[in-house]
N, C-alpha and C positions, 0 to 999 in steps of 0.2 A: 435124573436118576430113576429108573425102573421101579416099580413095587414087585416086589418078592409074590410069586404064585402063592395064594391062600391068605397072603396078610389083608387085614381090615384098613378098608381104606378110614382117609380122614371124615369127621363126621358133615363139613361142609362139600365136600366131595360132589356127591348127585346132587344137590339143590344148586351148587355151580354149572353141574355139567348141565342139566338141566336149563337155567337160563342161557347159556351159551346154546344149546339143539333150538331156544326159542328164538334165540337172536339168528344165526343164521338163517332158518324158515323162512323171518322177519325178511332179512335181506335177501334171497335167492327165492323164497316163493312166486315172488308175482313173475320172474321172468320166468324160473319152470313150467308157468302155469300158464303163460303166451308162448311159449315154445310149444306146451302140449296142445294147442287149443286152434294155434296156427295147422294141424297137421289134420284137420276134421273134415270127414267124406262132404259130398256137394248140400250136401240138408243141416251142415253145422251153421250152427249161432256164437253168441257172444258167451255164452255161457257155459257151464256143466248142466247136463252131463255133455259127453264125445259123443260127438255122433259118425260113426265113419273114420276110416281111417286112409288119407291120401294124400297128394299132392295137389288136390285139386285148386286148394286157394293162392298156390305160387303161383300155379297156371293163370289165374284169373290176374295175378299181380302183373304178371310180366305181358297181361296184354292191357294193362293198363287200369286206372281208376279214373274213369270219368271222362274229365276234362284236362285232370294234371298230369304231367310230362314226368312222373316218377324216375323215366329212365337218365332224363337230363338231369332233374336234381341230385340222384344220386352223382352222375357225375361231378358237379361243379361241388360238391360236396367233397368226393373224394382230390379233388386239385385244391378245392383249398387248404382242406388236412392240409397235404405234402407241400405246398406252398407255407403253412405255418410251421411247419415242421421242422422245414429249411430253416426259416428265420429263427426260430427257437434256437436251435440247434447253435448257427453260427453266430450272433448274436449271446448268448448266453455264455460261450465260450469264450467269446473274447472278452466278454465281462468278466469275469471268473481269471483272467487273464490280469487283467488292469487293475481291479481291487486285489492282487496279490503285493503290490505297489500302494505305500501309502500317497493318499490323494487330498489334495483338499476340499474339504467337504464333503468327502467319502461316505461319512455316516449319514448326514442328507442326502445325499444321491440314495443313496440304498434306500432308506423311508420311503422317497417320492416314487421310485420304483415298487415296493410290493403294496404300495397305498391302497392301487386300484381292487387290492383281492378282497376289502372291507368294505370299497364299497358299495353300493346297492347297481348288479349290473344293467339294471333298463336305468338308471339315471348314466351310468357311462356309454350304453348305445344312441339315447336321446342327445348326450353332449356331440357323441362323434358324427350324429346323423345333422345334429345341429350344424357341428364345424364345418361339412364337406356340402352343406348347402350356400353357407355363405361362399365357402372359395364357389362352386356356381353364380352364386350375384354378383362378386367380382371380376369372376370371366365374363362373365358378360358385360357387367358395364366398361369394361375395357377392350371388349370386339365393339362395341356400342360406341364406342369413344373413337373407336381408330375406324369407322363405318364398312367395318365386315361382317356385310349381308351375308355371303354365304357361308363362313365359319359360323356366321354366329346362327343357323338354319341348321346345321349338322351337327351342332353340337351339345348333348344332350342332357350330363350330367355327369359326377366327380363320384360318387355314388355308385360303387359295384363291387363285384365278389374281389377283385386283386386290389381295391382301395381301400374304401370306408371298413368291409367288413374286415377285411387282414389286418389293416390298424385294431379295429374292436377286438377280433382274438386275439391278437397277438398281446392286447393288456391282460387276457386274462392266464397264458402259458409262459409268457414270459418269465414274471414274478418264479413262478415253479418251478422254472429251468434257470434262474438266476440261483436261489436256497440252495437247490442240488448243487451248482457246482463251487458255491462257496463254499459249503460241506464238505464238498471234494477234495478242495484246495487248503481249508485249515488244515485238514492231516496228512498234506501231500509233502514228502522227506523231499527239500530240496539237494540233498547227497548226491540224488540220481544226477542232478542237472551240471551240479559239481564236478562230478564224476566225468560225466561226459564233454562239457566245455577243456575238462585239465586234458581230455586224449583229443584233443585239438576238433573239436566239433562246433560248427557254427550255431548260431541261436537257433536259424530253420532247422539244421539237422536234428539239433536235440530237442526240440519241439516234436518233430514228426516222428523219430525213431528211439524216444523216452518217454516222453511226457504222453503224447499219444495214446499208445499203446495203453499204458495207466490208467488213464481216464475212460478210455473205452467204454466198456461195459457203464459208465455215468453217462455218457453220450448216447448211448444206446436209449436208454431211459427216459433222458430228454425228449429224447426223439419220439418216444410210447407216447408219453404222457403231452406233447402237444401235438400230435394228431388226432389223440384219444378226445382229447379236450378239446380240440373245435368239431371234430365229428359228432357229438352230440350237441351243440351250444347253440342255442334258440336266444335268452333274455340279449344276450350283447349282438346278434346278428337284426334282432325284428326290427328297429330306426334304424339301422347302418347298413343294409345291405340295397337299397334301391328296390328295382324295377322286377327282379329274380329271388326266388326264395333257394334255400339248402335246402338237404333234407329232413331234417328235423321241422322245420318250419312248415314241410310240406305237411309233414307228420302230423304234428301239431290241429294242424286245418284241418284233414283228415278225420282227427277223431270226434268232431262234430256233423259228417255228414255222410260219414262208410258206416254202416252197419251190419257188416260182413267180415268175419275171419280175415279177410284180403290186410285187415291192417293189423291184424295178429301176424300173417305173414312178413309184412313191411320189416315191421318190431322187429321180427326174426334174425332176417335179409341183414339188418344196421347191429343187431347185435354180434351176429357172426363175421362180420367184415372185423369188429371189436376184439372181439376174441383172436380174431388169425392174427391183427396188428401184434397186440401183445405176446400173441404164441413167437412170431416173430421175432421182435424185441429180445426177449427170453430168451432163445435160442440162440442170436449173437452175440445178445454177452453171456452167456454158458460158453461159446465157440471164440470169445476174445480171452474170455477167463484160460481157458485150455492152452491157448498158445502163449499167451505170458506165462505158465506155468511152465512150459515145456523149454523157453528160451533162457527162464533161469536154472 
């Protein structure tokens, strides 16, 4: 409800608003403040004041820092996003599917599912970096056993960006994309599905052309929030990923040996790729919301 022109507000009013302008600051200052800082002519520092105003430290980004292949990481970064994203996505779904169904031992499977979000992620990277080294001592003492010299010459490690480390995010998006659409699904009217099996619809059809539709804009979300969440995740990638780093992890390194704007720039580059996922996101289910509106 609106306050009336001229009426007195409440007297806790501005000492509220007030903490709230501090707490926002709190949260968006430091990235406005690498955003602004990323943008400083060729004589910028780490610091205030600006000095210059250009693009000159993207330029320096994109021909590189150092020794690190920034452009690769970025990539392998951006595929495992959407490789987790995937799994999130369908996985999540069809859980959200199966516990609409009582199960036995339904209420443990769920616990042992969002367990991992308590617990401390480099003890869950160190288990999973642990796990995928022994299956390597098993593969090998089993080319070792069956006397294959040359598999067992080529063959390197269990340890990489579409193994070890997609098992490690995926403990940590999962759980989020499971909550959502158990959420989803408590207050999901099964009338629709009713409705639709009595006008002779198979289970696929009424899946894909009810239920679907429905959950949309939930699925969308999913989808943000587990590529949001392994595109920044360092503690569950640094034991589990092997031989190749993401880009955070580049990142990471970086801010012990750049002392240049260039990793103000970096910052930038990872939070804008952020920003578009989600503007994304946002925009489909805004564009799913529209057509379930229009088709009732």
């Amino acid at each position: 409800m609106q306050t009336p022109i001229g009426a007195q507000r409440a007297p806790g009013f501005w000492p509220l608003a007030i903490v709230f302008g501090l707490f926002v600051l709190f949260l968006y200052g430091p990235m406005i403040t690498i955003f602004v800082l990323s943008f400083q002519g060729p004589e910028g520092g780490l610091t205030f004041p600006l000095r210059g105003l250009s693009l000159h430290w993207f330029h320096k980004l994109a021909e590189g820092l150092g020794t690190v292949d920034i452009g690769a990481a970025f990539r392998r970064s951006l595929a495992l996003g959407a490789v987790v994203m995937a799994f999130t996505v369908v996985l999540s779904v069809l859980a959200g599917l199966a516990f609409r169904k009582k199960l036995a031992g339904s209420n443990a499977l769920f616990f042992v599912t969002v367990a991992s979000l308590i617990m401390p992620s480099i003890i869950i990277s160190l288990g999973i970096g642990l796990q995928f080294r022994l299956i390597d001592t098993g593969i090998k003492s089993v080319l070792t056993a069956m006397d294959a010299a040359a598999l067992l010459e080529g063959y390197g490690t269990a340890l990489g960006l579409f193994s070890s480390a997609l098992g490690a995010h995926l403990t940590w998006t999962l759980p989020f994309g499971l909550l959502i659409m158990f959420a989803v699904f408590n207050r999901f009217n099964p009338a629709y599905e009713e409705a639709a099996r009595d006008l002779g619809a198979t289970p696929w059809q009424t899946f894909r052309f009810v239920v679907l539709p429905l959950i949309g804009p939930s699925i969308v979300g999913i989808g943000m929030f587990g590529f949001t969440l392994s595109w920044d995740e360092i503690a569950r990638t640094s034991q589990a990923i092997g031989d190749v780093n993401t880009l955070p992890l580049e990142l990471q390194g970086l801010t012990s040996t750049v002392t240049t704007p260039s990793i103000y720039a970096l910052g930038t580059v990872t939070t804008v790729v952020s920003l578009l996922v989600m503007g994304v996101a946002l925009g489909a289910a805004a564009l799913l919301r529209r057509r379930s509106i229009r088709r009732k």
